[in-house]
C-alpha positions in Angstrom: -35.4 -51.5 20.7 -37.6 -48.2 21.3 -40.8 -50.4 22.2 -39.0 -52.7 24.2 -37.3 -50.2 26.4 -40.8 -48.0 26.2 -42.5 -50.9 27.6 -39.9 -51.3 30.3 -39.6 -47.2 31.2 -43.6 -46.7 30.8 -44.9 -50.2 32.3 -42.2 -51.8 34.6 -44.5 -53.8 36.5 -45.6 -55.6 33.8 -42.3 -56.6 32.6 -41.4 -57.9 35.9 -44.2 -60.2 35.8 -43.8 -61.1 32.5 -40.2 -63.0 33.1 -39.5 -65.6 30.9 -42.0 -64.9 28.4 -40.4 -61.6 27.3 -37.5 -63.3 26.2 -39.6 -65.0 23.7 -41.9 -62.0 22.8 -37.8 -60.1 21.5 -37.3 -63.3 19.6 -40.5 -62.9 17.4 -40.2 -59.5 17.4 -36.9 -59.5 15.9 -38.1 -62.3 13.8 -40.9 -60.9 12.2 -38.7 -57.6 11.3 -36.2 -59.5 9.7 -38.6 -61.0 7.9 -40.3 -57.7 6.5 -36.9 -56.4 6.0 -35.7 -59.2 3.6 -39.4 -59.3 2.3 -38.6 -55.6 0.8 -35.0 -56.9 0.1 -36.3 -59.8 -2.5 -38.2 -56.1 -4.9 -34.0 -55.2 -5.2 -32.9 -58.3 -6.5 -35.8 -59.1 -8.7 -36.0 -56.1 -10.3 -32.6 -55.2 -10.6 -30.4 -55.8 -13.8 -26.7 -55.1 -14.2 -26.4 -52.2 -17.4 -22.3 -51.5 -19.2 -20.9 -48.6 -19.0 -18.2 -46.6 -19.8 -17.0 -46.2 -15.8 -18.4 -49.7 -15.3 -21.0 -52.5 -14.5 -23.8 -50.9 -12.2 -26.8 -52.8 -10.9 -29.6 -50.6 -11.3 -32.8 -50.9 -10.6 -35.7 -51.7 -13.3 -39.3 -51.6 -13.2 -41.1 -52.2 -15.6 -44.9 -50.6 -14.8 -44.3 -47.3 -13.1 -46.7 -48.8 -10.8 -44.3 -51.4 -9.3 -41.7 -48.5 -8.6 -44.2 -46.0 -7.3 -45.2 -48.9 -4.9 -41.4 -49.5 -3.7 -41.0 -46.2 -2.8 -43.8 -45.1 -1.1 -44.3 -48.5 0.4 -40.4 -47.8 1.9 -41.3 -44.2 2.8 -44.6 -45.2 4.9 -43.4 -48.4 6.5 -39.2 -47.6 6.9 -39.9 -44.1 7.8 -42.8 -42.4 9.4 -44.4 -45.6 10.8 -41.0 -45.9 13.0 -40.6 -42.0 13.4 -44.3 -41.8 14.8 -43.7 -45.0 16.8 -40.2 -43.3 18.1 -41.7 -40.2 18.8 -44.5 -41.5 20.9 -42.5 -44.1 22.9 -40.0 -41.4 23.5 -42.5 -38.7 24.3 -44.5 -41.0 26.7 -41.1 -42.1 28.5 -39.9 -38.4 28.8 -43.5 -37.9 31.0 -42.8 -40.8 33.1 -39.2 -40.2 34.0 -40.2 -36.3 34.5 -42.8 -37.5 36.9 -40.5 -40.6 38.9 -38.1 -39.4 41.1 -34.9 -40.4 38.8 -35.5 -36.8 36.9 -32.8 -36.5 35.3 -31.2 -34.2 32.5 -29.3 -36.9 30.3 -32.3 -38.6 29.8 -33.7 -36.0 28.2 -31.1 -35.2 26.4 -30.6 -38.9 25.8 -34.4 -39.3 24.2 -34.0 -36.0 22.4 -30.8 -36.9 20.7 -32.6 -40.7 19.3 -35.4 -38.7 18.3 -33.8 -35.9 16.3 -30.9 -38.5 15.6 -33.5 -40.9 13.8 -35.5 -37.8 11.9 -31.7 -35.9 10.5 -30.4 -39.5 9.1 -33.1 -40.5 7.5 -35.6 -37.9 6.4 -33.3 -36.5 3.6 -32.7 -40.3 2.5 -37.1 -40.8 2.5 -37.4 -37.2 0.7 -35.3 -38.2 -2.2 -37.3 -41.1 -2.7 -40.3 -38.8 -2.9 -38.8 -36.7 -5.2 -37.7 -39.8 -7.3 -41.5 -40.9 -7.3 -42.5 -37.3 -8.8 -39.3 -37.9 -11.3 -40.8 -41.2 -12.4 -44.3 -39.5 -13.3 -42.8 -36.8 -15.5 -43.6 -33.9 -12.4 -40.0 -32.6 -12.7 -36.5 -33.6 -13.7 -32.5 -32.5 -12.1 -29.6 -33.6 -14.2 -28.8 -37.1 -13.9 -25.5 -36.3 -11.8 -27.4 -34.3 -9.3 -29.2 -37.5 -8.4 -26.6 -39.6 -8.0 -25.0 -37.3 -5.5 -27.8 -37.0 -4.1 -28.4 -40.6 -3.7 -25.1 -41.1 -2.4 -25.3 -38.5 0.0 -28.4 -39.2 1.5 -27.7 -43.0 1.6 -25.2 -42.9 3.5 -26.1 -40.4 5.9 -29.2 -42.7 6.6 -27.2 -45.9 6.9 -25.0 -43.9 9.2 -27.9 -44.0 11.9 -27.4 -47.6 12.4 -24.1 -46.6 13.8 -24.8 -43.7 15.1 -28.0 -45.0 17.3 -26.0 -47.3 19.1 -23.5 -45.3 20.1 -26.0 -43.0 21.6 -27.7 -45.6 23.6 -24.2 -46.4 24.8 -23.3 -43.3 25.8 -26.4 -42.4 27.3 -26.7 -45.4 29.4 -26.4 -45.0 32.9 -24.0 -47.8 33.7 -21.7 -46.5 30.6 -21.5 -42.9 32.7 -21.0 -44.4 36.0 -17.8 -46.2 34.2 -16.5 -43.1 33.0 -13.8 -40.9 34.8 
């Protein structure tokens, strides 16, 4: 969503002569990142066994070289987190310049590209930093108390999945046609 509406912002002639053709470039984009999402998916379900205990079942996660594990995460961290950010923060950077520079200057799209950038970095950098500290967990570096990472976990798991609520709503909101509608 951040290239395609760079693209748009940054190079609108070229999306105008485009046409039909960018209809098909969104469907293999959204193709291909489904397909890397549910290619990461398929590590959770094959490495994942359910273990008894006394407040339940729990499916939990189990790899067997330390390798495999150390992989997941930073494989997650690099490509789910500060390949987007970077991406985010450069489309986003480049589209503030050209809107500063058109004649639409306008102070809720700054505040509108501000608020996905720093919207994108609060949700999921805590998530992305518990992983790393996980990854130092699994080589022996440090340990917390078991309960501290599961709250942790929880926490931070749900305040990243909360951006894909969240991220919406502020491209809603932030749209121009959604203020024009508004009283």
């Amino acid at each position: 969503m951040t290239v395609h509406r760079y693209v748009a912002v940054v190079y609108p002639v070229f999306v105008s002569s485009v046409g039909n053709r960018s209809r098909l470039y969104k469907h293999i984009s959204s193709a291909v990142a489904w397909l890397i999402s549910v290619g990461f998916s398929l590590s959770e379900m094959v490495f994942s066994e359910t273990v008894d205990d006394p407040d339940g079942v729990f499916c939990v996660p189990n790899y067997s070289p330390v390798f495999m594990e150390l992989f997941e995460y930073f494989t997650k961290i690099f490509l789910f987190f500060l390949l987007p950010f970077l991406v985010i923060v450069f489309c986003h950077t480049r589209m503030g310049f050209t809107i500063l520079q058109s004649r639409i200057r306008s102070r809720n799209h700054a505040v509108c590209i501000l608020s996905i950038v720093v919207g994108f970095f609060i949700c999921w950098a805590p998530f992305n930093i518990f992983l790393f500290l996980v990854s130092l967990r699994s080589l022996s570096v440090f340990a917390f108390e078991e309960t501290i990472w599961e709250i942790a976990y929880c926490v931070t798991h749900i305040l990243a999945y909360s951006h894909c609520c969240l991220n919406p709503l502020v491209h809603i909101y932030g749209g121009k046609k959604f203020r024009n509608y508004m009283p």
